[in-house]
C-alpha positions as CSV (number, residue, x, y, z in Angstrom):
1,X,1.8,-20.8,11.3
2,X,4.6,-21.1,8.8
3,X,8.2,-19.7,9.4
4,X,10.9,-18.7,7.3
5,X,14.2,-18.0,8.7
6,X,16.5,-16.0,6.4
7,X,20.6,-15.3,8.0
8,X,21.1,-12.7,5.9
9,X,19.2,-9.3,5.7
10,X,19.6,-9.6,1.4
11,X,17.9,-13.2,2.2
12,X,14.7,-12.1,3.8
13,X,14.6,-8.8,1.1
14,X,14.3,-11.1,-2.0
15,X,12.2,-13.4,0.2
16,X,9.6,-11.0,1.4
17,X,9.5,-9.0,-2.7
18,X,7.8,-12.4,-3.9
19,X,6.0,-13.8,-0.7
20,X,3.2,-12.7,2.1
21,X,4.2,-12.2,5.7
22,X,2.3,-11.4,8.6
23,X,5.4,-10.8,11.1
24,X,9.2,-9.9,10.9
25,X,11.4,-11.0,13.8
26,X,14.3,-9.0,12.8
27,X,17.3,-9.0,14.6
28,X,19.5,-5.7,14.9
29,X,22.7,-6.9,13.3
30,X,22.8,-9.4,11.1
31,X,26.4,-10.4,9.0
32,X,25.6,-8.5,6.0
33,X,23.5,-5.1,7.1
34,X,21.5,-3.9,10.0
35,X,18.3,-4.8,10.5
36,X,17.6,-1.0,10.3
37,X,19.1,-0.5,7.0
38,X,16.8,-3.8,5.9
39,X,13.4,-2.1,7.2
40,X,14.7,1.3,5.3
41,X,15.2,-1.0,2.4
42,X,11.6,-2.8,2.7
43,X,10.1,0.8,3.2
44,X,11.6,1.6,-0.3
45,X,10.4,-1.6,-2.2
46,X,6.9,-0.5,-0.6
47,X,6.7,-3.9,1.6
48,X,4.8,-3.5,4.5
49,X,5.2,-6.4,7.4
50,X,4.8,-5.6,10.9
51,X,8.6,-6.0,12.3
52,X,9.5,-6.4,16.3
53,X,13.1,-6.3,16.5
54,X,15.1,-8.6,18.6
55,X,18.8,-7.3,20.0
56,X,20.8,-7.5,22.5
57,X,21.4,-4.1,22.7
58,X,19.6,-2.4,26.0
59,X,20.8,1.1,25.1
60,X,17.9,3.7,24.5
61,X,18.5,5.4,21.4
62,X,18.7,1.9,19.5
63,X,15.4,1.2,20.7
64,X,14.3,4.7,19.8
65,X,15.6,4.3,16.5
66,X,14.0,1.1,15.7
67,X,10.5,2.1,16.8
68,X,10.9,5.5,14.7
69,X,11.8,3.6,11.7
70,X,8.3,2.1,11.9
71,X,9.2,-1.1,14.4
72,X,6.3,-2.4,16.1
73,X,7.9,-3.5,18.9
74,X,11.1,-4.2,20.1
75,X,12.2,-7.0,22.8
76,X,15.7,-7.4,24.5
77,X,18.1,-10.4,25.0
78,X,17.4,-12.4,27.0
79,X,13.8,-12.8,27.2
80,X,11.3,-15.8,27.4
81,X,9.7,-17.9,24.9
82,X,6.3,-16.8,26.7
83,X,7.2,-12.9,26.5
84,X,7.8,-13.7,22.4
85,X,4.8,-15.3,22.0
86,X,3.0,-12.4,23.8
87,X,4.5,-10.1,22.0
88,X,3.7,-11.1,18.6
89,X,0.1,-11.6,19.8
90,X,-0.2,-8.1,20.6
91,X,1.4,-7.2,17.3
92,X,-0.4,-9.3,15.3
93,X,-3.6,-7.7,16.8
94,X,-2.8,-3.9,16.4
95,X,-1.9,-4.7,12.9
96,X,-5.6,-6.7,12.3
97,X,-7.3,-3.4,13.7
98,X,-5.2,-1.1,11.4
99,X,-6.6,-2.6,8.5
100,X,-9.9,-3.3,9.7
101,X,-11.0,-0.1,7.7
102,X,-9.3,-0.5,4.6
103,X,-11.0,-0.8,1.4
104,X,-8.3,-1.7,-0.5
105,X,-4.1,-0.9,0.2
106,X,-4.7,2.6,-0.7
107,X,-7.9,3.6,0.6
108,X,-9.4,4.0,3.9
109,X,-13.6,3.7,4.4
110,X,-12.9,6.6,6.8
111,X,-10.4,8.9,4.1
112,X,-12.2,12.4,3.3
113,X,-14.6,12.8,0.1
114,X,-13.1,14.0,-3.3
115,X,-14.0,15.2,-6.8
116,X,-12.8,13.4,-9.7
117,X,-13.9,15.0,-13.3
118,X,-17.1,16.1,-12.1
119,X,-18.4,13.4,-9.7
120,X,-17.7,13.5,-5.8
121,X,-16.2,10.2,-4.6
122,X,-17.3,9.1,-0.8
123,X,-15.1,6.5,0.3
124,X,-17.2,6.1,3.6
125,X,-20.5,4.5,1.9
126,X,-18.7,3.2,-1.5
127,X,-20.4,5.8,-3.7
128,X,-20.2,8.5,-6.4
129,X,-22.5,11.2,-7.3
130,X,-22.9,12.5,-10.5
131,X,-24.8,15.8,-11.7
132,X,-28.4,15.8,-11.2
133,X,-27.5,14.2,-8.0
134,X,-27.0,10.3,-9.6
135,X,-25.5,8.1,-7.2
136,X,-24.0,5.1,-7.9
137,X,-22.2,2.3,-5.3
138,X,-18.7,2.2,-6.6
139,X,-16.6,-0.9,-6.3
140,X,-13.7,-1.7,-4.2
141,X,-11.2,-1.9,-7.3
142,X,-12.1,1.5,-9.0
143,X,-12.6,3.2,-5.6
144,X,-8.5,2.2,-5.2
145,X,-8.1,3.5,-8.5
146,X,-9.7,6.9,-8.4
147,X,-8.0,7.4,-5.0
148,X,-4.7,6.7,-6.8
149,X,-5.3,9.0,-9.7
150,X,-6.1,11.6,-7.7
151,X,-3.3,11.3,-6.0
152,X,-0.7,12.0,-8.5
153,X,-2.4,14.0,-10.8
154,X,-0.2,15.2,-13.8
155,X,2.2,12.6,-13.1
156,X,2.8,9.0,-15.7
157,X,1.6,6.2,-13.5
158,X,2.8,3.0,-14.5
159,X,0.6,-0.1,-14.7
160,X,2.5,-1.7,-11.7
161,X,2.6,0.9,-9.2
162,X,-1.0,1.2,-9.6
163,X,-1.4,-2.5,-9.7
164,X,0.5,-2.5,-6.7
165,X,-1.2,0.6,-4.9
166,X,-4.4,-0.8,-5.4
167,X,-3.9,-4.7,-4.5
168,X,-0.6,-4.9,-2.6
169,X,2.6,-5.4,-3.9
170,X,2.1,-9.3,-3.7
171,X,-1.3,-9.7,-5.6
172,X,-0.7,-11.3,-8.7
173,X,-2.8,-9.2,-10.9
174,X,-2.1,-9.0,-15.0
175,X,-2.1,-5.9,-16.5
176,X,-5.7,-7.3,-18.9
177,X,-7.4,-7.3,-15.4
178,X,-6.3,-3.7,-14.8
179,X,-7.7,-2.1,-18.0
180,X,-11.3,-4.2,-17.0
181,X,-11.2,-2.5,-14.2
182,X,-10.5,1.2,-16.5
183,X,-13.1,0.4,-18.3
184,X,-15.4,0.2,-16.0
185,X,-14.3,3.9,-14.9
186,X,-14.9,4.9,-18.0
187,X,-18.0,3.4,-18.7
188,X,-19.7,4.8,-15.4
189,X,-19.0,8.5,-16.1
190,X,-19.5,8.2,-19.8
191,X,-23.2,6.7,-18.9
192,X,-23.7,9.8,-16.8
193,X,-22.4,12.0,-19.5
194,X,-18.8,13.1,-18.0
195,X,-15.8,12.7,-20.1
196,X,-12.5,11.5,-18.7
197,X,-10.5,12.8,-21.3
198,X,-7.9,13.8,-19.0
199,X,-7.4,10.5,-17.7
200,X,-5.0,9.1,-20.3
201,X,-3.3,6.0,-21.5
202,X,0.8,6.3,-21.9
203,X,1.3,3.7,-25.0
204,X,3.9,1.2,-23.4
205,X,4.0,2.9,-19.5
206,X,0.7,3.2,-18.3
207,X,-1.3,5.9,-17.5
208,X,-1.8,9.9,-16.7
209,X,-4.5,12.0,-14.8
210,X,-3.6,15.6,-15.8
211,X,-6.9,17.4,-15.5
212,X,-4.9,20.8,-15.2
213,X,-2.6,20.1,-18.1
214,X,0.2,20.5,-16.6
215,X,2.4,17.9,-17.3
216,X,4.4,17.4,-20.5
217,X,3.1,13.8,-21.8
218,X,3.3,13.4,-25.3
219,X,4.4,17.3,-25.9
């Protein structure tokens, strides 16, 4: 396994918005912020890395605060090499098992049914029914994005959130591969007769689901 050591918490920011990790070590202070204020700041960039925090502070309420922010673990000074290792072991394996049922960053295989212009989405088996009770498997990729659009109905999406909602904020996807993956969307309910006119494309942004008409796009 690769490491990276970065002194400064600006350091491991920039490293971690343009590179995969599997682990933080993070160390409560650091010269230029707390290691707090860095996995608030992670949080915000939507990064997600397992972090076990490593201090020298014994008092309670730190350690409370760091496993609230989200902290997977958090070890005390001193401690042995052996302890570390063990610790990231069981880290590394609790975060394995959290993903175990994802079907892509923003959807679960276990998440709750929905509707979407007419057709009722089933994350569980990877389908979508249609009227006259049609059902078609449904790929990873547009499961993702159906989940997103229904998310944030009657909000502008842009192409990268949903690029990175879908994929993961480090997948290096281009926006060309993105509209494939529309158009397959579209082509699926079309052939089934269901129109996705309110699932529409923001010239220059991205895109809008605004099946209620609510939002002000292009008023």
């Amino acid at each position: 396994m690769n490491t990276q050591v970065c002194n400064r918490a600006q350091h491991a920011f920039k490293f971690l918005k343009k590179n995969f990790a599997n682990l933080i070590l993070l160390d409560v202070n650091l010269p230029d912020q707390s290691g707090f204020s860095l996995v608030d700041d992670l949080k915000a960039a939507d990064i997600s890395v397992p972090v076990i925090f490593v201090t020298g502070n014994i008092e309670e309420p730190s350690k409370v605060k760091g496993l609230n922010l989200g902290g997977d673990d958090y070890i005390t000074k001193p401690f042995s090499y052996s302890e570390l290792v063990a610790r990231i072991h069981a880290v590394l394996r609790r975060t394995e098992n959290r993903t175990d049922q994802n079907v892509t960053k923003n959807v679960r295989i276990n998440d709750q049914p929905f509707d979407f212009c007419g057709a009722r989405v089933t994350p569980e088996r990877l389908e979508i029914a249609f009227p006259q009770g049609k059902v078609e498997k449904i790929g990873r990729k547009e499961l993702g994005i159906l989940a997103y659009l229904n998310a944030h109905t009657g909000h502008v999406i842009t192409r990268k959130a949903l690029i990175h909602s879908v994929w993961g904020i480090h997948a290096d996807v281009k926006s060309r591969s993105l509209d494939q993956y529309i158009v397959k969307v579209r082509d699926m309910f079309s052939a089934h007769g269901l129109e996705l006119s309110a699932f529409r494309t923001v010239h220059g942004i991205g895109y809008i689901f605004d099946p209620n008409g609510t939002s002000n796009e292009g008023k």
